[in-house]
C-alpha positions as CSV (number, residue, x, y, z in Angstrom):
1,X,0.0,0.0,0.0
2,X,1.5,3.5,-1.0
3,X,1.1,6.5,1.9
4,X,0.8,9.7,1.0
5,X,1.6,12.5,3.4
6,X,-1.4,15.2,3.6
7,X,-0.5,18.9,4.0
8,X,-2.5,21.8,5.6
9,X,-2.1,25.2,5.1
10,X,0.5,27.4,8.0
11,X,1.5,30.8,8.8
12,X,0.0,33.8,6.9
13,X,2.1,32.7,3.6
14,X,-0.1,29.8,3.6
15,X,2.5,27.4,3.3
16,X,1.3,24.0,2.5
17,X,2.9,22.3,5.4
18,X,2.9,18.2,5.9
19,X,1.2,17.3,8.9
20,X,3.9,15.4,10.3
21,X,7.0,17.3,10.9
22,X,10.3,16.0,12.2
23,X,11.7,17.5,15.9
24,X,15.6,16.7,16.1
25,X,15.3,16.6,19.6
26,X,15.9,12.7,20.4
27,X,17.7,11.5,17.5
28,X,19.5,8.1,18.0
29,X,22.3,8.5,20.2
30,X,25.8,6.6,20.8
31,X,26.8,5.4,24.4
32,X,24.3,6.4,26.4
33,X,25.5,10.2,25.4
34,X,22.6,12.5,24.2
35,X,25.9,14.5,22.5
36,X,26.5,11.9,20.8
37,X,24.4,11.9,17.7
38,X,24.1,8.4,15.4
39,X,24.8,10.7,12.8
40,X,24.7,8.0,9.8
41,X,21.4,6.6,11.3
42,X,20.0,10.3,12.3
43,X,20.9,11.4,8.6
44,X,19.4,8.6,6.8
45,X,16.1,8.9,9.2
46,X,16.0,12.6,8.2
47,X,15.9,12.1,4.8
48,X,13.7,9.2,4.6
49,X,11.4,11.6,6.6
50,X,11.4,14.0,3.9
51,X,11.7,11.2,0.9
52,X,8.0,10.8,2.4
53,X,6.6,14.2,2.1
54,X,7.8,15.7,5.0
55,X,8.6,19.4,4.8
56,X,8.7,20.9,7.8
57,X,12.2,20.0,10.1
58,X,12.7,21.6,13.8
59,X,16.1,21.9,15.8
60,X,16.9,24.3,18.9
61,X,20.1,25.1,20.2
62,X,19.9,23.2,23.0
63,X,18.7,20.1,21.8
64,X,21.6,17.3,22.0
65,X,23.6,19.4,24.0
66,X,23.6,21.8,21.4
67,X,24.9,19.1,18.3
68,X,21.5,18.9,17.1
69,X,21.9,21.8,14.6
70,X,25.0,20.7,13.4
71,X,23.5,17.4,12.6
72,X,20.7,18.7,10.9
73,X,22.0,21.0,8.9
74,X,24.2,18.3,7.7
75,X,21.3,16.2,6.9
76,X,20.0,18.6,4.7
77,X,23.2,18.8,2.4
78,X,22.5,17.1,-0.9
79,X,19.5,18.8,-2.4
80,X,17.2,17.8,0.8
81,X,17.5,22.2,2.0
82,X,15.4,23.0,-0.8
83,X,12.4,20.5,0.0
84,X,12.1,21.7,4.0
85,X,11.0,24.9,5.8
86,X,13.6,24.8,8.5
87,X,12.6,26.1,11.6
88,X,15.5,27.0,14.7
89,X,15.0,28.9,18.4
90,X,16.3,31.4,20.2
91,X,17.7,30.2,23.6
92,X,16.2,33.1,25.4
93,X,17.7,32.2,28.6
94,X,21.0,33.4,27.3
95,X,20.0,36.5,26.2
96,X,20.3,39.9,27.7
97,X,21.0,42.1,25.1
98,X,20.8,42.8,21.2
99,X,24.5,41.6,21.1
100,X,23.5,38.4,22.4
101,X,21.0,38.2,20.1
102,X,23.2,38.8,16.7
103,X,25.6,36.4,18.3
104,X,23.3,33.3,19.0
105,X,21.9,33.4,15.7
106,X,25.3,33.8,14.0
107,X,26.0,31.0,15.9
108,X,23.3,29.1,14.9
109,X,23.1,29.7,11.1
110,X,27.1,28.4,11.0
111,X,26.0,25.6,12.9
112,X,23.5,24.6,10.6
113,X,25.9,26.0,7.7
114,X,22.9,27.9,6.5
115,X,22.5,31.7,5.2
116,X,18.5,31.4,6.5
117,X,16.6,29.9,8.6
118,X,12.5,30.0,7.8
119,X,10.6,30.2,10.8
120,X,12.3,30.9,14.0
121,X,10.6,31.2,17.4
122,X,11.7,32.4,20.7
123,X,12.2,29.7,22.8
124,X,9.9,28.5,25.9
125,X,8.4,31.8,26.5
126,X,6.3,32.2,29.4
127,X,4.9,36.0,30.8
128,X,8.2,36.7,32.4
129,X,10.7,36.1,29.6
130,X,8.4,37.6,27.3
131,X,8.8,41.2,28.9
132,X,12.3,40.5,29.4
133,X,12.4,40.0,25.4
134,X,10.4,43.1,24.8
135,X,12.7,45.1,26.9
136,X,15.1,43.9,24.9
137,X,14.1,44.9,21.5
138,X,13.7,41.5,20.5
139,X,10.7,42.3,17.8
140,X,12.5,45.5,16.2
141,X,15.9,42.9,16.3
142,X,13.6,40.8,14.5
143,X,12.1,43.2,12.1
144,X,15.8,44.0,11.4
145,X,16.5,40.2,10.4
146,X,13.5,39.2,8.3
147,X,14.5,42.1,6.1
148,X,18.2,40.6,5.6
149,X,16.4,37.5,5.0
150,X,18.5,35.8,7.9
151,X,14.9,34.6,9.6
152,X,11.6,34.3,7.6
153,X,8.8,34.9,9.9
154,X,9.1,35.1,13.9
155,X,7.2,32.9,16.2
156,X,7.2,31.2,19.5
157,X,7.3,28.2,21.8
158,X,5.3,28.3,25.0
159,X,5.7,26.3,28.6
160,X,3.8,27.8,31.2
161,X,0.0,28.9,32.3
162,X,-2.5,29.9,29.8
163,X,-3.5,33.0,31.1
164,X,0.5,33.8,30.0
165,X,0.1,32.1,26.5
166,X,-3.0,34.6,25.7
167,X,-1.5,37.6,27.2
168,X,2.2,36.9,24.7
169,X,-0.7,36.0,21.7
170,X,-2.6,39.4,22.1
171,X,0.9,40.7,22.3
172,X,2.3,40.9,18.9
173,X,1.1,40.0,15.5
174,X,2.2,36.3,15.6
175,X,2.7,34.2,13.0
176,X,2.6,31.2,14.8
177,X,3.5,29.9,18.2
178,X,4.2,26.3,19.4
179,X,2.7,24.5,22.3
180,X,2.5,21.1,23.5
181,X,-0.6,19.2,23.4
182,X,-1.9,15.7,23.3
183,X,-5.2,13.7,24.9
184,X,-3.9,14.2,28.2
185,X,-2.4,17.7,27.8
186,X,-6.1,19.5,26.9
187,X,-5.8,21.7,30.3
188,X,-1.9,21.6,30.6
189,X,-0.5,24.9,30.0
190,X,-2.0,26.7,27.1
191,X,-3.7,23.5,26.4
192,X,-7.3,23.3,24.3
193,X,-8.5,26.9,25.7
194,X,-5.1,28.1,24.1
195,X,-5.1,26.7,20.8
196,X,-8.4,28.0,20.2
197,X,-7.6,31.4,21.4
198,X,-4.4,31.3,19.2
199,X,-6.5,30.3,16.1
200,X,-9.1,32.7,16.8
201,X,-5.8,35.0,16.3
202,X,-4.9,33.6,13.1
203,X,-2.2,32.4,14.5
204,X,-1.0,28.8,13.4
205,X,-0.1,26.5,16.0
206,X,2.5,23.6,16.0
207,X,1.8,20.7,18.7
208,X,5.0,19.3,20.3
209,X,4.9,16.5,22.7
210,X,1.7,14.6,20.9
211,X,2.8,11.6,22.5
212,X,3.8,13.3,25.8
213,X,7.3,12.9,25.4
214,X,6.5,9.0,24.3
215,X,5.2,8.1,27.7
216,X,1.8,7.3,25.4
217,X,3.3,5.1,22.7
218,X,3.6,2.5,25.4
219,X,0.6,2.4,28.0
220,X,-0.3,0.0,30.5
221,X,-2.2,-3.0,29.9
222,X,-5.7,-1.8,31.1
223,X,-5.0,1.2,28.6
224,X,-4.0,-0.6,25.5
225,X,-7.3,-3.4,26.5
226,X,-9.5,-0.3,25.8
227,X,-7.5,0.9,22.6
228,X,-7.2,-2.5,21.1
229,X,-11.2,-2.6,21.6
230,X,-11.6,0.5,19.6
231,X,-10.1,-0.7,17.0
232,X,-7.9,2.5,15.9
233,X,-4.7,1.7,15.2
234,X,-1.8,1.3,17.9
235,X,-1.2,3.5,20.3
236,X,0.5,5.8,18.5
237,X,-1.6,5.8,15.8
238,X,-4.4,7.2,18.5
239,X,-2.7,9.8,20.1
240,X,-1.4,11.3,16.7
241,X,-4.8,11.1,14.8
242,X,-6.4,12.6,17.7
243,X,-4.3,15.6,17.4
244,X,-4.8,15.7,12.9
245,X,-8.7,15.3,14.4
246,X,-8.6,19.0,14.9
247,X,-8.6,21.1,12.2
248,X,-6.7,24.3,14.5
249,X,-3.4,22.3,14.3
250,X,-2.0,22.2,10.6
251,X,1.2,19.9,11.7
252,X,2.4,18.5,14.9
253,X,6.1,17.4,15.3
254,X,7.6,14.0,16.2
255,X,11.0,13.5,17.9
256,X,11.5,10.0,16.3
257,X,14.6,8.3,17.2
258,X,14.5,4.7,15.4
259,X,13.7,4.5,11.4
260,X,10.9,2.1,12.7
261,X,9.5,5.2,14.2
262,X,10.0,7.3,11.2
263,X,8.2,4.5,9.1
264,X,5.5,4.4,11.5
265,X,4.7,8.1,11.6
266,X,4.8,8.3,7.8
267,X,2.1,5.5,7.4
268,X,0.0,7.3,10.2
269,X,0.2,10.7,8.8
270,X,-1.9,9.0,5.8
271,X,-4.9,9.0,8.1
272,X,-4.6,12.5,9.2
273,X,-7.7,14.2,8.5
274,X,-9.7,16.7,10.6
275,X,-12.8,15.8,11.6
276,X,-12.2,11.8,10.7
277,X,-12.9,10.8,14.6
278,X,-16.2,9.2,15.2
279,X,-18.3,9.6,18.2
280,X,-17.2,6.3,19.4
281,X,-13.3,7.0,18.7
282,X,-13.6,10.0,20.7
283,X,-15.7,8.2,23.6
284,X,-12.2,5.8,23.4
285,X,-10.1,8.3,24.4
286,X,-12.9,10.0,27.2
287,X,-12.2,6.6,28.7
288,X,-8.7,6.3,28.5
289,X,-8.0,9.3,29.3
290,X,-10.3,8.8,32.5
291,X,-8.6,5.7,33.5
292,X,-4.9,7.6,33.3
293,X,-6.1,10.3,35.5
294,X,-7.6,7.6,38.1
295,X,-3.8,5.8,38.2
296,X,-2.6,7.5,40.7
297,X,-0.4,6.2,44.0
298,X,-0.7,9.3,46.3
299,X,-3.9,10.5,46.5
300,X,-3.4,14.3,46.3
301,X,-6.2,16.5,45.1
302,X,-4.4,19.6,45.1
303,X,-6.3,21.8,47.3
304,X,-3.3,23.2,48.8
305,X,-4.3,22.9,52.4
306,X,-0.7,21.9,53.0
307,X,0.9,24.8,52.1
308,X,2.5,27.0,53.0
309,X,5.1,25.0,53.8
310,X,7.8,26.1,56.5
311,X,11.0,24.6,54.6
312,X,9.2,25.8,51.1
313,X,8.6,22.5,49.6
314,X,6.0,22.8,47.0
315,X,3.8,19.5,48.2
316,X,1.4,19.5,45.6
317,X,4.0,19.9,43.2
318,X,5.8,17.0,43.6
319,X,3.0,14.9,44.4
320,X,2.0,15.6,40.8
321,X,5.0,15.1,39.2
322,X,5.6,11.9,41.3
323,X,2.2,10.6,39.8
324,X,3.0,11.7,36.1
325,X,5.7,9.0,36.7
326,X,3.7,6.4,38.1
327,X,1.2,6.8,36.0
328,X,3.2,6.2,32.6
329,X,5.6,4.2,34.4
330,X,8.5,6.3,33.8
331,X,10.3,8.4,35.7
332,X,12.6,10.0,33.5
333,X,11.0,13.1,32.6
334,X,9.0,13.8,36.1
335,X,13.3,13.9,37.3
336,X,14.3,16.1,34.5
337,X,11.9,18.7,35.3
338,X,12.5,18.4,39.2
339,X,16.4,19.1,38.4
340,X,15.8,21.5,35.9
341,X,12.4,23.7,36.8
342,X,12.0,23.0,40.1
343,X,13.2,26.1,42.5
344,X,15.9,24.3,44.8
345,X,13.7,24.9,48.0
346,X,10.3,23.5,46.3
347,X,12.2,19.9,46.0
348,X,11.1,17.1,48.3
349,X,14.2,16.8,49.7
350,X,14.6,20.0,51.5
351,X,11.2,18.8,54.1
352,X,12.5,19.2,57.6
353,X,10.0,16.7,58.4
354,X,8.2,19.2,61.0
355,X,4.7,17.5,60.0
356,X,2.7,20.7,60.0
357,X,1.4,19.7,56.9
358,X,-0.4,16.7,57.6
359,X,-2.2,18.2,60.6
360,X,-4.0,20.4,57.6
361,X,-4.8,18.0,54.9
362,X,-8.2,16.9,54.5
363,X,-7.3,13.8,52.6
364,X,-5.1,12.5,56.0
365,X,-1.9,12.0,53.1
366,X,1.3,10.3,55.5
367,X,2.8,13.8,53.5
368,X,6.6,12.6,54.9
369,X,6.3,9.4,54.5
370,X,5.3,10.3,50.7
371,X,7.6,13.1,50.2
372,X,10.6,10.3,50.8
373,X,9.3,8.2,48.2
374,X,9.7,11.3,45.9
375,X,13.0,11.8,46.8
376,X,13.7,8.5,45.9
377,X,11.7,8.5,42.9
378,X,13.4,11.4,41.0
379,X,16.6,11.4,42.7
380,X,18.6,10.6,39.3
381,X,18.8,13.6,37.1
């Protein structure tokens, strides 16, 4: 059977994007090394990608301990340039002023070897970075750059509440803006009341993290029982058509990291088409997405009774990230963010186990005894 990729129309050029497009954030990797790029494998995955209608390819400067670009740009040698819309990010974290700005990008156009990059977005914006960027300049720096041609259109990518995402949207004349979504993302950060607001905008938006970071490609028995039922597809299969269901979200990106995955995706993206769910497909994922929320092992409900805390711990907090990993079974990236976003005094580890907390919380939680099982949880980072 042939697959065909289908394309829907993004940004106000009205590009004719594929609906699938490639993330170079977890490409294969040598030795256990996320610097280490399988660049032979990563290549040939790229390029099959776009051998199979994919047009639309997305690095950061971060990503692989900042090889990604490198690799990609590399990938793209040999005729494949002129088939994508690249896109690249500003790591806004290191800026603080214009200099910086002219420097990172230089920086990041000679690590893709590249006179241009299409559609560049700030990255991980929330309300507070945002009005550090304007201060800046950064949309007059802009300005100054799609004239050159350097960038072709300015956009950005969002973590954080969505009362910030709609406050940067009614900011500036966006072209499009990147947030993550899947089934069990729809109130997560900008989430479904977001992307509407966005597209309301005319403001295309990209979904990373469909598969929440993969944790949905491989669910629990009782999970895949209900899926197999339904008759959809794998699991994969599910979570990507439900996000081509929607006809606000013209492509969604995939950080594949095996061909197999690559191969998969490409057959999939055949059967994106908005509006294709039935009313019994989307009653599938009401009920998985009901039994996820019910797998839970500490039975936190968030009302913040417990806080605040004397030592600062942030109890719901890491309750909730603690259940993210149970509830997917893998810990990996509950312990990234506790390393990485957590504030150092919001961390489990810092209770002095005073045990003022339990003597307010309604659910009668053992809140030390759980908070050490945290600890232990995400201790690796």
């Amino acid at each position: 059977m042939v697959n065909y990729m289908q394309y829907r129309q993004f940004g106000k050029d009205k590009f004719n994007v594929s609906v699938l497009g490639f993330g170079a954030m977890r490409l294969p990797i040598l030795n256990n090394d996320m610097k280490q790029i399988d660049q032979p494998l990563a290549t040939a995955m790229i390029r099959r990608g776009i051998e199979g209608g994919i047009n639309y390819v997305d690095t950061a400067y971060p990503y692989h301990g900042g090889t990604s670009e490198a690799l990609v740009g590399q990938a793209l040698k040999g005729g494949y340039r002129e088939k994508v819309r690249l896109a690249d990010k500003m790591p806004t974290w290191l800026v603080n002023s214009r200099d910086d700005m002219d420097r990172l990008l230089a920086e990041q156009l000679a690590r893709l070897d590249d006179k241009r990059i299409d559609y560049y977005l700030l990255h991980s914006l929330n309300r507070g970075v945002w009005n550090k960027m304007k201060e800046l300049g950064v949309l007059r720096w802009a300005k100054k750059q799609m004239a050159r041609g350097t960038i072709g259109s300015l956009g950005f990518s969002f973590h954080g509440p969505c009362s910030d995402f709609i406050k940067i949207c009614d900011d500036h004349d966006w072209d499009f803006c990147q947030i993550q979504y899947n089934f069990m993302d729809t109130t997560t950060q900008a989430g479904l009341k977001g992307l509407k607001h966005a597209a309301s905008r005319g403001i295309s938006v990209i979904v990373m993290e469909p598969l929440k970071g993969g944790r949905l490609a491989q669910p629990p028995e009782q999970v895949k029982t209900i899926l197999d039922a339904g008759d959809g597809g794998s699991p994969v299969s599910w979570a990507l058509r439900w996000v081509w269901n929607d006809s606000k979200v013209p492509l969604l990106l995939s950080g594949m990291s095996t061909m197999e995955q690559v191969e998969e995706n490409l057959k999939i993206a055949d059967q994106a088409r908005a509006g294709s769910f039935s009313a019994e497909e989307l009653k599938t994922i009401d009920r998985v997405r009901s039994l996820y929320n019910r797998m839970v092992d500490i039975n936190c409900t968030n009302c913040k009774y417990c806080l605040p805390c004397p030592a600062g711990v942030n109890i719901p907090r890491n309750f909730e990230l603690y259940n993210d990993g149970y509830r997917y079974g893998n810990f990996g990236n509950p312990a990234f963010f506790y390393w990485n976003w957590f504030k150092p005094a919001e961390r489990a580890e810092n209770c002095i186990n005073c045990g003022v907390c339990e003597k307010k919380c309604p659910q009668g939680i053992s809140i030390r005894a759980e908070l050490k099982k945290v600890r232990e949880a995400l201790a690796k980072k």
